[in-house]
Phi, psi and omega in degrees: 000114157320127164226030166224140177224100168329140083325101198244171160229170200043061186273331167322327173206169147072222202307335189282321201273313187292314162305307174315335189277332212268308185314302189295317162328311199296337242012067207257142161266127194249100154306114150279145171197136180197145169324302150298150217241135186282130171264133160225168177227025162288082176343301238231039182200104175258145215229121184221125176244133196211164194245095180277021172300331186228161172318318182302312184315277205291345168307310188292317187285340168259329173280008208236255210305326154299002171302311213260165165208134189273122186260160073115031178084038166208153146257118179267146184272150185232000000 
């Protein structure tokens, strides 16, 4: 079960993606962000598409991610 939650951002592809992978081995629960909404069908991985080049991008992606908490090996919106 996860009890660390991750903030990966360019999670769609390439590095961002490989981070997503090695965390969740890690058993880390991971916010993905990306321009593109990263796909996952991984409980313990909320998957948001966002732009963080600017403040609002990162307002959203941390307060989005302060939503969830991790139950039972999942992340739940609370």
């Amino acid at each position: 079960m996860p009890e660390r939650v991750a903030l990966v951002t360019g999670a769609a592809r390439g590095q961002g993606a490989a981070i997503v992978r090695r965390l969740r081995a890690r058993d880390y629960g991971v916010v993905a962000v990306d321009v593109t909404r990263p796909e996952s069908d991984d409980p313990s991985v909320v998957a948001l598409a966002g732009d963080v080049r600017g403040e609002r991008g990162w307002e959203r992606a941390v307060v989005t991610g302060s939503e969830y908490v991790v139950d039972g090996g999942q992340l739940l919106r609370i």
